[in-house]
N, C-alpha and C positions, 0 to 999 in steps of 0.2 A: 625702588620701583616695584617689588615684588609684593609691598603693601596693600598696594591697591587690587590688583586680580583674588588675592586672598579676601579683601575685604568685600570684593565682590562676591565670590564664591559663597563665603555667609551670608551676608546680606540675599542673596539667589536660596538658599539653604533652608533659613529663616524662613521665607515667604511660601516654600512650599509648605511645608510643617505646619506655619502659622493655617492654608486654606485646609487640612482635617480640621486643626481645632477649629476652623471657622465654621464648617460644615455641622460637627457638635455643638456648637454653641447655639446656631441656628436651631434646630430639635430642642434645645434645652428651653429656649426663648417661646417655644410654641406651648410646653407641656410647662412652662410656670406663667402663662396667660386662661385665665378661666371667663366665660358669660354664661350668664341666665336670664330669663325671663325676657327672651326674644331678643337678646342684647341690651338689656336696657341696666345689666349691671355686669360691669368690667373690672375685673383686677388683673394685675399684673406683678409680678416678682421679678425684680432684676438686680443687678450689681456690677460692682467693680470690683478688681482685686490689683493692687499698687503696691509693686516692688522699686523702693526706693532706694538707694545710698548717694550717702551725704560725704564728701570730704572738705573742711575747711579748718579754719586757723581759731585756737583759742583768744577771748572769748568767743564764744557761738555767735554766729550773727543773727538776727530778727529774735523767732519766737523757739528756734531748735534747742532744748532743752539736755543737753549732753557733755559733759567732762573730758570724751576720749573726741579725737578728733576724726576717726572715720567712724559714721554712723549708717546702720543697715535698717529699716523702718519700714517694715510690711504692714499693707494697710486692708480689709475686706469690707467694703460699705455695701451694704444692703438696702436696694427703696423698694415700699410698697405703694404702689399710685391703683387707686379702689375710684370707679366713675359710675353713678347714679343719674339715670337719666343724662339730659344736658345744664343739668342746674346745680348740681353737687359732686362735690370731689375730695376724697380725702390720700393724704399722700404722709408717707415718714420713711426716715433716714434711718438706720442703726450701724453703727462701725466695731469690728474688732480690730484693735489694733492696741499701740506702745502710748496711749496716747491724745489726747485732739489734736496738737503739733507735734511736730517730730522728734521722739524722747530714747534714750536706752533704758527706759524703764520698761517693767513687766505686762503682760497683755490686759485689756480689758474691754472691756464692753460697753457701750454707750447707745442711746437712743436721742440724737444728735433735732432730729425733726420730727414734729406730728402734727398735722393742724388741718382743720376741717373750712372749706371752701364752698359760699355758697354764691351763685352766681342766678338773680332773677327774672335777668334782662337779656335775650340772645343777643346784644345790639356791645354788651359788654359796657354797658355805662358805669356799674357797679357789681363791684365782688366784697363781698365781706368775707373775712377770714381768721377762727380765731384758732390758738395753740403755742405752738413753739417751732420759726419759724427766723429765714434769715432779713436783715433788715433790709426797707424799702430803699436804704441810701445808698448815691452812686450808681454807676454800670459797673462796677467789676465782678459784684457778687455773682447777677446771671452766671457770669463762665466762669465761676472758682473751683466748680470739681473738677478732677484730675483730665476725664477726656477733651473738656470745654476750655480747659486754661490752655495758653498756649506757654507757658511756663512752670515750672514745679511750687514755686514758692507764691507767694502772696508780693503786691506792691508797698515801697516801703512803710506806707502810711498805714497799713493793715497788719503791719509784726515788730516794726520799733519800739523796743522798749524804750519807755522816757522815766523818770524819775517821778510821778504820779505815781503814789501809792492808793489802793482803795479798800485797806486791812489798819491803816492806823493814819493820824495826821503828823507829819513833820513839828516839833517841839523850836523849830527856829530857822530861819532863810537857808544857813548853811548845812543845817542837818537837813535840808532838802536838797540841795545841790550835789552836798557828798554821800547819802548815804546810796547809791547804784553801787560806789565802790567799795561798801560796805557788807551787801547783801544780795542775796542771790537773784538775777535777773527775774523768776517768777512773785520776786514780792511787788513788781511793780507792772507797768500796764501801757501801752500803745494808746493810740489815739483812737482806732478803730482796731477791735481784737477779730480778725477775721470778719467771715462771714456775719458775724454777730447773731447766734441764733439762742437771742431771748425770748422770752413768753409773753403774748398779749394778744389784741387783738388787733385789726388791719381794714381799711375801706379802699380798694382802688377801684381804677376802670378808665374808659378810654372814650373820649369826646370828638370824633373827627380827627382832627391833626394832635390831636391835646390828649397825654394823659394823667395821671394822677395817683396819688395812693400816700396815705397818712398811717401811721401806727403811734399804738400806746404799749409799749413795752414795761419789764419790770427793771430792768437794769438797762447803762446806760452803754454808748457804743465802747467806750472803751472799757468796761467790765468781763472779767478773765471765765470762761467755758462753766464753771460751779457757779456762779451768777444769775445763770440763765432760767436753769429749775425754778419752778413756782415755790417748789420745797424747800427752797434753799434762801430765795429771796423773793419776799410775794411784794403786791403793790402800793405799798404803804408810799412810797417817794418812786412815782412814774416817771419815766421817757418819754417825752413825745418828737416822733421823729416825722420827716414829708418829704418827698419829692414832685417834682411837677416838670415832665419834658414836653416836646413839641418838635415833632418830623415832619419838619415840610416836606421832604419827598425822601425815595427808597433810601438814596445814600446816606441822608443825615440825619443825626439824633440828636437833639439836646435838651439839657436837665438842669434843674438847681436844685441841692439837698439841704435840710437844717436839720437840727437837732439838737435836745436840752432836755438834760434830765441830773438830777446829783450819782456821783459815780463813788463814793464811799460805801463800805456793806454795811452790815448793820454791827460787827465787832470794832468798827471806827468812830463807834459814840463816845466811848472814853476817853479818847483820846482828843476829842474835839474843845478850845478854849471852853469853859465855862459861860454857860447859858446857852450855847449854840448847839444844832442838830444838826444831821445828815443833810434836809432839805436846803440848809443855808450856804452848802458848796457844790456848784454842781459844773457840769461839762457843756460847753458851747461850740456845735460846732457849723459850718457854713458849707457848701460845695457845690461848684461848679464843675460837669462832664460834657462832652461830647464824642459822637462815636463816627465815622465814616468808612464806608464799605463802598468799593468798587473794583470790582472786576475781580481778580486775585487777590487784592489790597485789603485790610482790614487795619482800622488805626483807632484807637483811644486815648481820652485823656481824662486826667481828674485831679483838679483842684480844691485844697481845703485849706479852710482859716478854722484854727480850734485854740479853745481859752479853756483854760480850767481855773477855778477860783479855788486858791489854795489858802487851808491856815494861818495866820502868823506870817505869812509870805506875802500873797494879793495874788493878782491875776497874773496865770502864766501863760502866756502867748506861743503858737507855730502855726508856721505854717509848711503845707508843705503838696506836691504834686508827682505827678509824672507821665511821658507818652510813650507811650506802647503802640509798635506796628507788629504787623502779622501778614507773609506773605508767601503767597500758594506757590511753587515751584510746578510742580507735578501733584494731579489728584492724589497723589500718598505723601508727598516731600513741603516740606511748608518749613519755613523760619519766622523767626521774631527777638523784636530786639526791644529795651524796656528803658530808659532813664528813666532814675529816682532821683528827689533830692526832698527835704527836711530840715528850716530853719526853721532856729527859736530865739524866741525874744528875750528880752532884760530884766532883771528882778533887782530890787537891793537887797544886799548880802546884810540886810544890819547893822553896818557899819558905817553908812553914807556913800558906797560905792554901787555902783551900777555893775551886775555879771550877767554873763549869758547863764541861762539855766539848764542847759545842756548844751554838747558841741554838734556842728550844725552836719549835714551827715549830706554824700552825693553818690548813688547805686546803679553799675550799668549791669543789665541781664540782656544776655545772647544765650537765645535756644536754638534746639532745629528738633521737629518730629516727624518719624516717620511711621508710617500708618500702612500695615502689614495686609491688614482686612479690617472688613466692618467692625471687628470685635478686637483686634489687638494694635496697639502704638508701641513706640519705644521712643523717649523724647531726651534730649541730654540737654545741662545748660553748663553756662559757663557765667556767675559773677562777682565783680569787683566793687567793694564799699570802702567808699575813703573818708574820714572825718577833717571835712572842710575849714575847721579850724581849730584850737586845741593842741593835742598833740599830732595829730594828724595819724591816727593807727588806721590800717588798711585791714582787709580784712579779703581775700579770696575763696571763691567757694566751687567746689564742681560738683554734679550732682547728676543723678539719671535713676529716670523712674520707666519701669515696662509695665503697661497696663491692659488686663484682660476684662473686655464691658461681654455683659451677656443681662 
């Protein structure tokens, strides 16, 4: 019983503390916004700073890149959003941290987004937009940075790794099936690696109830963060990706995504049977979202079918989803709770037998944040991943990130 008035007492503690640094962070927010020329050009500097630890059970689950099993993962994203006029915009990301996902490797530096925005039409019919920048597919991307998510981690379909390599081709059915247990989970690739922030260019805009938006990227969605650069992989073998929603009114949102592009780099030439190229295997993927918001309530879903056409193998089949609510307690106090799941389909092993080509995978996420001031949160989660068939390994994880936006 004595728990709880102590836990009050901090929590009470906390929030005075937290309203200085809010009062500072405010001041800070005024003197890294600049205009000129009668306002007619705006910038701005802002950021996050995400204090993360991680505890869970070897292997890592999703995309966490780490050996020991408590993992400490500080993160400082910088965006520069620059406004010309009402017709131009330019915006970028940069992060120091261990990492693009969460790693106990050493600090570094990244410039994660930069892409220039032009918009001709105040009616918003049409935005062109080109650079390095996150993909048009699904709803989840909008809210995947740290104060918009209402979770720490990403949805299963955006950090499972599958046995898709896109650094060599599989030499036979079963050295695709085994080789996960072979080699370290970064030699292979999710279905959707995150936010997916490749390089290309972009058309959307918004029709009445209807909107719209098409990209041509250089790698594909499931292509691993060094992909992305132009320098690293330019547009020799494109992605084309779309969405197309339609709101009938405030509460509802809905979408369908596609996308196809080859997900091999270009060090997977040699490896590729004789006579065939990169462009001859590529990524399939489908998805259906919807979003509903009412009152305190907020709920998402997102379904996808994705094939990958694999070497010496054929086509490998999943599919997979999940819904996520999100629900306001108190202006600071909010929860959310997330099912995943991820089946895949049958390949033959070579031998005349039919196998799953990986084991089918089911994820619950339970959060809660609380939101101190405008400028700091503290959000914990709590989840549980069990492999639905196979051996059945489970995998627990707890997690808590404090985040400072200015």
């Amino acid at each position: 019983m004595r728990l709880l008035p102590a836990l009050s007492f901090c929590l009470f503690a906390c929030t005075v503390r937290a309203f200085d640094i809010d009062d500072f962070l405010d001041r800070l927010d005024t003197a890294l916004t600049i205009s000129a020329f009668q306002d007619k050009l705006r910038a701005r500097l802002s950021g996050t700073l995400d204090l993360e630890a991680y505890h869970f059970q070897q292997p890592a689950p999703g995309l966490i890149n780490s050996s020991i099993d408590t993992l400490f993962n500080p993160r400082l994203t910088l965006f520069l959003d620059t406004q010309i006029g009402s017709q131009i915009y330019f915006f970028a990301q940069s992060r120091l941290d261990r990492g693009f996902d969460p790693s106990n490797h050493g600090a570094q530096v990244r410039l994660d987004e930069y892409a220039l925005r032009i918009t001709p039409w105040e009616d918003g019919r049409l935005t062109v937009q080109i650079g390095k920048f996150a993909t048009v597919v699904g709803n989840w991307v909008p809210r995947s940075l740290s104060w918009d998510n209402p979770f720490i981690n990403a949805p299963l379909i955006y950090e499972n790794v599958t046995p898709i390599q896109d650094k060599s081709a599989p030499f036979s059915p079963l050295n695709f099936i085994y080789a996960p247990y072979y080699y370290g989970k970064y030699a292979f690739n999710p279905v959707i690696w995150g936010p997916s922030y490749a390089s290309g260019i972009s058309l959307s805009g918004r029709l009445g109830r209807f909107d719209y938006a098409i990209e041509m990227k250089n790698a594909s969605l499931s292509s691993r963060p060094e992909s992305w650069n132009v320098s690293e992989n330019g547009f020799e073998h494109p992605t084309f990706s779309t969405r197309a929603g339609f709101r009938p009114n405030e509460a509802w949102n809905f979408g369908l995504s596609a996308s196809e592009g080859p997900y091999f780099r270009p060090e997977a030439e040699s490896t590729l049977p004789p006579g065939r190229d990169i462009g001859d295997y590529r990524e399939f993927v489908l998805g259906q979202d919807a979003s509903f918001a009412w009152r305190h309530l907020q709920v998402w879903v997102e379904f996808y079918e994705a094939r990958f056409e694999v070497p010496r193998v054929g086509d490998a089949d999943t599919f997979a989803y999940y819904v996520e609510a999100k629900y306001k307690f108190t202006p600071q106090l909010f929860g959310a709770i997330r099912w995943n799941q991820q089946l895949f389909g049958n390949i033959s092993n070579g031998f005349g037998q039919s196998v799953r080509w990986s084991e089918d995978l089911g994820r619950i996420d339970i959060a809660a944040t609380y939101r101190f001031t405008t400028h700091t949160q503290l959000k914990l989660q709590y989840g549980f991943q069990h492999e639905t068939s196979g051996f059945g390994y489970d995998n627990h994880l707890v997690a808590a990130q404090f985040t400072i936006r200015f």
